[in-house]
N, CA, C and O atoms as a GROMACS GRO file, in nm:
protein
  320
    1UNK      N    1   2.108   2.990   1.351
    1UNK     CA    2   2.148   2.946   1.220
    1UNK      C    3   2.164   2.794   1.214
    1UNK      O    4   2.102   2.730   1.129
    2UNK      N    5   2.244   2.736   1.300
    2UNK     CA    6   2.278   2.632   1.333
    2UNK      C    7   2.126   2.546   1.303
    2UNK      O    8   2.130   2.471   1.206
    3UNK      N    9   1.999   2.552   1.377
    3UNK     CA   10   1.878   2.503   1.431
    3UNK      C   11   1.832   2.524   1.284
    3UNK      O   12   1.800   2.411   1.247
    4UNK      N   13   1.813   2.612   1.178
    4UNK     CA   14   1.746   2.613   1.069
    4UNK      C   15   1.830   2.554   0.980
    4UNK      O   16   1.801   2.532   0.863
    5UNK      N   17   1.912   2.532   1.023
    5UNK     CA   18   2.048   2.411   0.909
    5UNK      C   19   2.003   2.288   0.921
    5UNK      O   20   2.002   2.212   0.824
    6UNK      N   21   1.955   2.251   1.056
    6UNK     CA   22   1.965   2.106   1.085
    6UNK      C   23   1.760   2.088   1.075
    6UNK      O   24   1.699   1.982   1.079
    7UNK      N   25   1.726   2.170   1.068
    7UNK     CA   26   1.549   2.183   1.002
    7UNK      C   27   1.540   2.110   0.884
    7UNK      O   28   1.499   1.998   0.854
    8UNK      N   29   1.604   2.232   0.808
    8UNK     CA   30   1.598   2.204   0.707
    8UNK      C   31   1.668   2.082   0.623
    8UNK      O   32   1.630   2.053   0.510
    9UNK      N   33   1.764   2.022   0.685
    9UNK     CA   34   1.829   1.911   0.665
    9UNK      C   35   1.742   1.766   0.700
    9UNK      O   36   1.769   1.658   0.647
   10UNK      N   37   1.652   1.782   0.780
   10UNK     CA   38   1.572   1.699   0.849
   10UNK      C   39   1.430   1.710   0.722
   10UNK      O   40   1.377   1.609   0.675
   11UNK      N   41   1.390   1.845   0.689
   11UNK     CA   42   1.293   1.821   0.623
   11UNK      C   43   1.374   1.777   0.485
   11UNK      O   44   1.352   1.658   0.463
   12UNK      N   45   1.447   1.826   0.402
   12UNK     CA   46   1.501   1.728   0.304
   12UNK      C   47   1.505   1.567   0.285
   12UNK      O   48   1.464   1.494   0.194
   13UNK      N   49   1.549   1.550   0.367
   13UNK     CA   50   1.560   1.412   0.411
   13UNK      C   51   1.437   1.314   0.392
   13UNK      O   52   1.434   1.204   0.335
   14UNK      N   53   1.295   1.412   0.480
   14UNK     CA   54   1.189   1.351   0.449
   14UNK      C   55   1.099   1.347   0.285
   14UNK      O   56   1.013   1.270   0.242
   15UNK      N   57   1.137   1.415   0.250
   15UNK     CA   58   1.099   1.439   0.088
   15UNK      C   59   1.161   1.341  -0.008
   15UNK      O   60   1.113   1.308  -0.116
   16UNK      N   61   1.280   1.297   0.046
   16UNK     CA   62   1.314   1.159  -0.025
   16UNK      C   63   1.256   1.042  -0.022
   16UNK      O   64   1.267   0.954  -0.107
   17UNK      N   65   1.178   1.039   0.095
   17UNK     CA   66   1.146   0.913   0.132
   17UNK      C   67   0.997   0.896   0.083
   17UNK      O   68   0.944   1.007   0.083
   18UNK      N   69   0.912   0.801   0.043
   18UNK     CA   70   0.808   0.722  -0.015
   18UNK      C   71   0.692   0.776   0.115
   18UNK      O   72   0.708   0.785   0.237
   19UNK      N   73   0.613   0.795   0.057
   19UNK     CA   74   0.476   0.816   0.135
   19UNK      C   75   0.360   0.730   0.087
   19UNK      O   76   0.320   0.731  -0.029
   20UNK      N   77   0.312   0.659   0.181
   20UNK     CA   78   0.191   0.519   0.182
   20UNK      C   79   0.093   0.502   0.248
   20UNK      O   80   0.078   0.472   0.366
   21UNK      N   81  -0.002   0.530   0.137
   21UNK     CA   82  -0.130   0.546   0.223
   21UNK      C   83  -0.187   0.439   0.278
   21UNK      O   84  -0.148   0.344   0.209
   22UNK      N   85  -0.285   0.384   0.396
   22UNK     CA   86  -0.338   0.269   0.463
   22UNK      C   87  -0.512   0.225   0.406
   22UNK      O   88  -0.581   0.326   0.415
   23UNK      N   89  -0.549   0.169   0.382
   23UNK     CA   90  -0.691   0.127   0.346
   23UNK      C   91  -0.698   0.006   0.420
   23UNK      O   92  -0.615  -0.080   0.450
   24UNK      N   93  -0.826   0.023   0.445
   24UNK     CA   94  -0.872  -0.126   0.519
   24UNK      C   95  -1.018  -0.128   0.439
   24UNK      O   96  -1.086  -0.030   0.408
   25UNK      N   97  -1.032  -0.205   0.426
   25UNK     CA   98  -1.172  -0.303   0.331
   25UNK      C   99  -1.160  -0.451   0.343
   25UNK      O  100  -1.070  -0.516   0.395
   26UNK      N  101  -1.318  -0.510   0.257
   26UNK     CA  102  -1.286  -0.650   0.256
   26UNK      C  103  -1.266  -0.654   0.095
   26UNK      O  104  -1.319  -0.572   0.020
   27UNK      N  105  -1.175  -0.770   0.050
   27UNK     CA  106  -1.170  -0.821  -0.063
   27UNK      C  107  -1.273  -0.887  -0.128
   27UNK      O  108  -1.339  -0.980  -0.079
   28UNK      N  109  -1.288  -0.836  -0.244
   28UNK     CA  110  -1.454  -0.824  -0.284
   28UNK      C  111  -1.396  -0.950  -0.480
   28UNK      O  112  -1.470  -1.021  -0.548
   29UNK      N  113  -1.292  -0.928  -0.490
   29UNK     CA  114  -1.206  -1.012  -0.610
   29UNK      C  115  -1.079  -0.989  -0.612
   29UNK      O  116  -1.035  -0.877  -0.584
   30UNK      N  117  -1.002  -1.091  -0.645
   30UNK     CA  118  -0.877  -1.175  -0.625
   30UNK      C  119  -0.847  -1.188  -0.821
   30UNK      O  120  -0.914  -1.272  -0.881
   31UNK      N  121  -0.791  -1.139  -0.866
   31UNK     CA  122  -0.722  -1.163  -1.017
   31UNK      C  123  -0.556  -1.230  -1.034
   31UNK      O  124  -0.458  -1.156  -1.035
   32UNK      N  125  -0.549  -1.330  -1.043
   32UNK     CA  126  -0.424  -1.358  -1.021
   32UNK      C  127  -0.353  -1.364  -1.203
   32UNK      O  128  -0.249  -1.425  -1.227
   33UNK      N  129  -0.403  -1.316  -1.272
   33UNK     CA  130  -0.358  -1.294  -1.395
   33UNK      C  131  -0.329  -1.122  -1.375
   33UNK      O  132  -0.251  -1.062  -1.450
   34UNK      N  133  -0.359  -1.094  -1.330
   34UNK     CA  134  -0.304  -0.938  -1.303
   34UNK      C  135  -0.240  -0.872  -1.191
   34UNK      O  136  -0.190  -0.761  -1.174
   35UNK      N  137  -0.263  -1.005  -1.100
   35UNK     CA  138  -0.188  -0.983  -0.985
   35UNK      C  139  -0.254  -0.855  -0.922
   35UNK      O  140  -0.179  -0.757  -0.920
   36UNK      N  141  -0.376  -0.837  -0.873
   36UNK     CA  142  -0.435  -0.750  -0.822
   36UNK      C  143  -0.580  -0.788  -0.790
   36UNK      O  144  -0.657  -0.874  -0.831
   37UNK      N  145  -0.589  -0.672  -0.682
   37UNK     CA  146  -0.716  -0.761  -0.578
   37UNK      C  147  -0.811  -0.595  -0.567
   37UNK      O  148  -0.764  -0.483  -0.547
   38UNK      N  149  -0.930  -0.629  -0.585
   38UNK     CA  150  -1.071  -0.543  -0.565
   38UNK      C  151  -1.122  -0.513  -0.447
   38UNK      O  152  -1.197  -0.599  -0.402
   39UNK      N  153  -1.104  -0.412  -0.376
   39UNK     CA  154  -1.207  -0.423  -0.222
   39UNK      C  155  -1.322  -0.386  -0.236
   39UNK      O  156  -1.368  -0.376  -0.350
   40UNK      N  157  -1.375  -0.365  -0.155
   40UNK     CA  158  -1.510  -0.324  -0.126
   40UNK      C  159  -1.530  -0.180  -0.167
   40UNK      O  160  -1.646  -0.149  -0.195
   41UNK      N  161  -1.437  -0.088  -0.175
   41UNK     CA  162  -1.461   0.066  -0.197
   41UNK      C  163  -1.472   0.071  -0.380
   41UNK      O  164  -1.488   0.174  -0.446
   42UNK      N  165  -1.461  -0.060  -0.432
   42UNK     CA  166  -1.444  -0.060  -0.545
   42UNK      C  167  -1.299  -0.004  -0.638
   42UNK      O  168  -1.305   0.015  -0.760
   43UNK      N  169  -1.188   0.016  -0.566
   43UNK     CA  170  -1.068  -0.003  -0.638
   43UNK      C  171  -1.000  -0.119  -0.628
   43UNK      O  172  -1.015  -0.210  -0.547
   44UNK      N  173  -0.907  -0.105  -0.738
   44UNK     CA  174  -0.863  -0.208  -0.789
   44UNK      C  175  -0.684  -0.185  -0.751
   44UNK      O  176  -0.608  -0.114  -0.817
   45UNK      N  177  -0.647  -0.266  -0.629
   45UNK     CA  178  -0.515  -0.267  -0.570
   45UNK      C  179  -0.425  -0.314  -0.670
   45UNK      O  180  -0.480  -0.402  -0.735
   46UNK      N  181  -0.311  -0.291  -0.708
   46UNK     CA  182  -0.249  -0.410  -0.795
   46UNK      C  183  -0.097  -0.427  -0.691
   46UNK      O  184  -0.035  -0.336  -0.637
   47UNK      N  185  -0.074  -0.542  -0.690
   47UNK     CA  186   0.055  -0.620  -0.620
   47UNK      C  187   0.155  -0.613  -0.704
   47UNK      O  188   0.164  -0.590  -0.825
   48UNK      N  189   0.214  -0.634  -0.637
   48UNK     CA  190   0.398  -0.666  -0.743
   48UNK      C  191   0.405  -0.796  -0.769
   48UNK      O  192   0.356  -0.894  -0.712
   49UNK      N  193   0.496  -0.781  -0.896
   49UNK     CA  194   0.486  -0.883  -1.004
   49UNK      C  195   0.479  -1.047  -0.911
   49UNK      O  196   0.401  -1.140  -0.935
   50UNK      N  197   0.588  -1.039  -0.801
   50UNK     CA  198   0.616  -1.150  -0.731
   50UNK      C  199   0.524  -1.184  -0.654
   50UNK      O  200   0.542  -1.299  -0.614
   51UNK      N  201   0.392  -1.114  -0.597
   51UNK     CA  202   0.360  -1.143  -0.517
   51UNK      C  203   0.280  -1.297  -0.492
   51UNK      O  204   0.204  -1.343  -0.577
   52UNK      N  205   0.303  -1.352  -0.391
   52UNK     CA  206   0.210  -1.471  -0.359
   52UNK      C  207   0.054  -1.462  -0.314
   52UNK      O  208   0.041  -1.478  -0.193
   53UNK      N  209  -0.056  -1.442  -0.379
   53UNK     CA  210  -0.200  -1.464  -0.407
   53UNK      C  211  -0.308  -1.515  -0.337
   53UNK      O  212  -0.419  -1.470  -0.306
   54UNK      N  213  -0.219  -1.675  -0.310
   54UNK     CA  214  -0.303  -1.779  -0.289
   54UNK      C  215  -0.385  -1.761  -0.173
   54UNK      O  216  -0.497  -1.812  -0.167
   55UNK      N  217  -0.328  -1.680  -0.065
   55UNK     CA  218  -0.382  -1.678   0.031
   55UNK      C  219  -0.508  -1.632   0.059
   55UNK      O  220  -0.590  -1.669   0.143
   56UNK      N  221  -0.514  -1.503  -0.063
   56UNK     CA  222  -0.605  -1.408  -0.034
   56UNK      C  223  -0.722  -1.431  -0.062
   56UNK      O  224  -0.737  -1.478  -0.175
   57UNK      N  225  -0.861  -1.406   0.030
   57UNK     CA  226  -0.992  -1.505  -0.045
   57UNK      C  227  -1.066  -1.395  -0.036
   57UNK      O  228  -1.039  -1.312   0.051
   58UNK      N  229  -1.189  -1.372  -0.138
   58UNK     CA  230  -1.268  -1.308  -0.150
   58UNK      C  231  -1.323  -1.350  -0.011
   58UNK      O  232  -1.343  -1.465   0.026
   59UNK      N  233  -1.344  -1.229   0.061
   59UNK     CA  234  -1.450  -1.214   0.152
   59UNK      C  235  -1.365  -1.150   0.328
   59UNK      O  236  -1.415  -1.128   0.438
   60UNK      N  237  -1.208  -1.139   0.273
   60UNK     CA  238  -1.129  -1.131   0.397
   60UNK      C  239  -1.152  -0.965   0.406
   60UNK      O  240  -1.177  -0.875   0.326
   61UNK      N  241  -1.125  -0.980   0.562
   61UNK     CA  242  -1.132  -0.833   0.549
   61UNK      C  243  -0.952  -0.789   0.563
   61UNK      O  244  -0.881  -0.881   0.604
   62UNK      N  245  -0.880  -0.654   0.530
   62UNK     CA  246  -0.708  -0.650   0.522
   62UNK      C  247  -0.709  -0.523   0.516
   62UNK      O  248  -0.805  -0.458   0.475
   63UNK      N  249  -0.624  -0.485   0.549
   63UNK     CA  250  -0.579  -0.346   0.548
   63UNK      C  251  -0.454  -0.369   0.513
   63UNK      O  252  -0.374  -0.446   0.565
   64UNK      N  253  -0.435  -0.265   0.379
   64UNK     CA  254  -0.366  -0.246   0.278
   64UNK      C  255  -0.292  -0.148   0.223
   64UNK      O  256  -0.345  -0.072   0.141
   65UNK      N  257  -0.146  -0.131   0.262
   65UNK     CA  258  -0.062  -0.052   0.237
   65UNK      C  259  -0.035   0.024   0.137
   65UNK      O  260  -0.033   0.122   0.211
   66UNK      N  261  -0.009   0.077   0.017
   66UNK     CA  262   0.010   0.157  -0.080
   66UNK      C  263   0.102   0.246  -0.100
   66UNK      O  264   0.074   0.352  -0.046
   67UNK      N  265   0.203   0.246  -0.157
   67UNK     CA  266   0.283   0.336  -0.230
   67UNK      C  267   0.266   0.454  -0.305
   67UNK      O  268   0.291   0.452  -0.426
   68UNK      N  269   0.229   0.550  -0.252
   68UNK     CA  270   0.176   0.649  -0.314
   68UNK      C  271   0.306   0.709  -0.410
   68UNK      O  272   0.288   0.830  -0.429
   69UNK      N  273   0.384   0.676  -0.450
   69UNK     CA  274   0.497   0.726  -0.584
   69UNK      C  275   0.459   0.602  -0.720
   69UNK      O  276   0.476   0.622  -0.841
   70UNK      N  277   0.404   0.473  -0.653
   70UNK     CA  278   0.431   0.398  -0.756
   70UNK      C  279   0.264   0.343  -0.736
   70UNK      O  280   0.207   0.299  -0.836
   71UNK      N  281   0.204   0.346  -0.629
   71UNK     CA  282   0.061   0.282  -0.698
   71UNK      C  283   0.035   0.161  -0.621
   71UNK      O  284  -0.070   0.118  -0.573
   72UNK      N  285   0.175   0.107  -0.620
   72UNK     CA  286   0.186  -0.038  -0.593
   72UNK      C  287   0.121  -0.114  -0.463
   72UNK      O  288   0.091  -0.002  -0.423
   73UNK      N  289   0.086  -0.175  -0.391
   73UNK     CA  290   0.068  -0.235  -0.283
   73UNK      C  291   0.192  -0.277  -0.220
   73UNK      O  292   0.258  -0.355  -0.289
   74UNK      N  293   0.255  -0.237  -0.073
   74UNK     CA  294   0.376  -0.246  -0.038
   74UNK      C  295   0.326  -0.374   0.086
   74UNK      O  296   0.406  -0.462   0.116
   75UNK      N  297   0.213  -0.371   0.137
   75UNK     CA  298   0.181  -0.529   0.229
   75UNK      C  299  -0.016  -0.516   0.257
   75UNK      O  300  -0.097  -0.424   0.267
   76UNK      N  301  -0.018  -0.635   0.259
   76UNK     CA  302  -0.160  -0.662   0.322
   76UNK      C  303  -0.169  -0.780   0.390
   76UNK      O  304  -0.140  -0.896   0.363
   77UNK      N  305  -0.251  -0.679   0.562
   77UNK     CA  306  -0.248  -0.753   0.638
   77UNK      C  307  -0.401  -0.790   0.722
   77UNK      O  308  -0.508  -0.730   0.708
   78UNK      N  309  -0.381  -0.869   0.784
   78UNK     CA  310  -0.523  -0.910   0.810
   78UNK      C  311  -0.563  -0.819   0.866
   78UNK      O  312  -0.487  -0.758   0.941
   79UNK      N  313  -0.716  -0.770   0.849
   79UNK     CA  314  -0.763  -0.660   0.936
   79UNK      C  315  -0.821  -0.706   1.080
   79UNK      O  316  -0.795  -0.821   1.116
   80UNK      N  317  -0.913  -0.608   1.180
   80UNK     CA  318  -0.982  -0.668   1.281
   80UNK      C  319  -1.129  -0.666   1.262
   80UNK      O  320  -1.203  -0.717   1.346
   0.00000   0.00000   0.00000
């Protein structure tokens, strides 16, 4: 009883928490009026409102985090 208390307490737990999917592509366009960037698979990532842009250049390659509750891009980082 004990072991299916603490299961099931464990899987609860995980159902709260945010699930984020990984993509890696190269950046194919950079929109900084929308704050969102294009890869190569042909979707269209969008960043949070704050994010800083400048860095990102058409042609990098990144692998790119995602928020699968909100859509959002949670980091992108350089790929290999």
């Amino acid at each position: 009883m004990k072991k299916t208390l603490a299961t099931t307490a464990a899987l609860l737990a995980f159902l709260g928490t945010a699930y984020a999917a990984s993509v890696q592509g190269t950046i194919q366009a950079v929109d900084a009026t929308t704050k969102s960037i294009t890869l190569d698979d042909g979707k269209i990532y969008q960043l949070s409102p704050d994010a800083k842009i400048g860095k990102l250049k058409v042609g990098a390659k990144v692998a790119v985090t995602v928020d699968d509750k909100t859509g959002m891009v949670t980091s992108i980082k350089k790929a290999s």
